[in-house]
N, C-alpha and C positions, 0 to 999 in steps of 0.2 A: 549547556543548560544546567544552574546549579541545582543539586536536588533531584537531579532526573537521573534515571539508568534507561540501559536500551539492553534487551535480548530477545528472546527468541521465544514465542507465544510456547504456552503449553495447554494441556487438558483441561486445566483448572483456571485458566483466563477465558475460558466460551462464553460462559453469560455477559463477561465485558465486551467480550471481542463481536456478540450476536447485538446489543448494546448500541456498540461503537456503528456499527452497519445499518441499523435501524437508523440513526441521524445521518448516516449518511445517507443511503437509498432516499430519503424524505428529503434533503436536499436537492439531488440528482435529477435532473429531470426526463430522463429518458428509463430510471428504477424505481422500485417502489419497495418498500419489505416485505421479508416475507420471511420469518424466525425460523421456520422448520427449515427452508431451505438455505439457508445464510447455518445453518448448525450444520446441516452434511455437508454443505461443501466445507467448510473450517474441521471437520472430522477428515474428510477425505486430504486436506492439506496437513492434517498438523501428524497422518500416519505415515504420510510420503514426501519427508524434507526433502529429496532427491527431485521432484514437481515442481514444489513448492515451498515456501516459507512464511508464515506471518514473523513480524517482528513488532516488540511494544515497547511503547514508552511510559515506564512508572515513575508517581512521584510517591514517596513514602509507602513503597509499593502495592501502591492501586494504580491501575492499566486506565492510561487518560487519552493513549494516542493507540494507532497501531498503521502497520502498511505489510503488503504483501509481495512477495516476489516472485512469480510464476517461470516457469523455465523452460526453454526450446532451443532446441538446434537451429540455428539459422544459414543457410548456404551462402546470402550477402558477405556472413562475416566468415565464413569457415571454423564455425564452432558455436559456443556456448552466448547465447541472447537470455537475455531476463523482461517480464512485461511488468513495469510494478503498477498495482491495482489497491483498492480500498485506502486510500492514505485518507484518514480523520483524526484527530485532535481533539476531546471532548470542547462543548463552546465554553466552561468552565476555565478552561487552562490554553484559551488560545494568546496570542500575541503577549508568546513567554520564551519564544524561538524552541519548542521543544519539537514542534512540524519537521525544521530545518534540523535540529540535530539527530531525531530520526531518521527522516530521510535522507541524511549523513550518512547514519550506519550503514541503512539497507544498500547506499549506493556501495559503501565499505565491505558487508558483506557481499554483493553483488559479484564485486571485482574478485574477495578473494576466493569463491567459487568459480571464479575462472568466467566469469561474464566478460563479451567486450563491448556491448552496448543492451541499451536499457530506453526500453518505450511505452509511454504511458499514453494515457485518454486524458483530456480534463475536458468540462462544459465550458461550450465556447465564449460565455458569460461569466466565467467565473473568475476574473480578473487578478484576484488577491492569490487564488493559488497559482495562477500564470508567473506572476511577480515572483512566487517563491520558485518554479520550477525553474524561471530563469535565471533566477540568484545560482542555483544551482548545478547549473550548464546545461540545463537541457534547451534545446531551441525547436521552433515552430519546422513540421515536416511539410511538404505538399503533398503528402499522404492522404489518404479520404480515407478515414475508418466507415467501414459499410456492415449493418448487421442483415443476417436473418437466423428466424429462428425454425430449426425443422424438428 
């Protein structure tokens, strides 16, 4: 993507990155926003890269995009799994492929933290991000994601 960088969220990308999460929850339909609590969790990720990681995508450095990488041990793979979460793109600067070259990176970084596989959620409705996850190699599990909340 010409114009664009990718790195690694900091302290001083929150109000983008609580921003970025409000248009997304208000997409989602199973989230809703909620700014105080989308601010501590991005505090509790951005002190413990080791968990977690946001990563952004600027253009002219302003934060248009962002995605996250959450991180577990998984016994399947015998080692290091990542769940990546929050993937938005302001509606501004969408269908500019900067979604795809973000989530490029994050799968780039991904790997070179020593991830061997990486699972996401998307709304079973949401067609255009399907498309891109599986431009991307990611393919449908028979997995059931189930929540609760205690």
């Amino acid at each position: 993507m010409p114009g664009a960088s990718f790195e690694q969220a900091h302290a001083g990308d929150m109000a983008a990155l609580v921003g970025l999460l409000a248009i997304l929850f208000e997409q989602e339909a199973e989230l809703s926003p909620d700014p105080g609590k989308q601010r501590r969790a991005l505090e509790l990720i951005l002190a413990d890269p080791s968990r977690a990681r946001v990563f952004v995508g600027r253009i002219e450095g302003k934060v248009v995009a962002m995605a996250a990488l959450h991180f577990t041990i998984s016994t399947a793979e015998g080692g290091t799994s990542a769940w990546l979460e929050d993937c938005i793109v302001h509606p501004d600067y969408r269908r500019r492929g900067i979604g795809a070259a973000l989530l490029a990176h994050a799968l780039e970084q991904a790997r070179a933290l020593g991830a061997t596989r990486v699972t996401l959620l998307t709304d079973g409705d949401n067609a255009r991000a399907q498309a891109l996850y599986k431009r991307l190699g990611f393919a449908p599990s028979s997995m059931l994601a189930m929540r609760r909340r205690i």
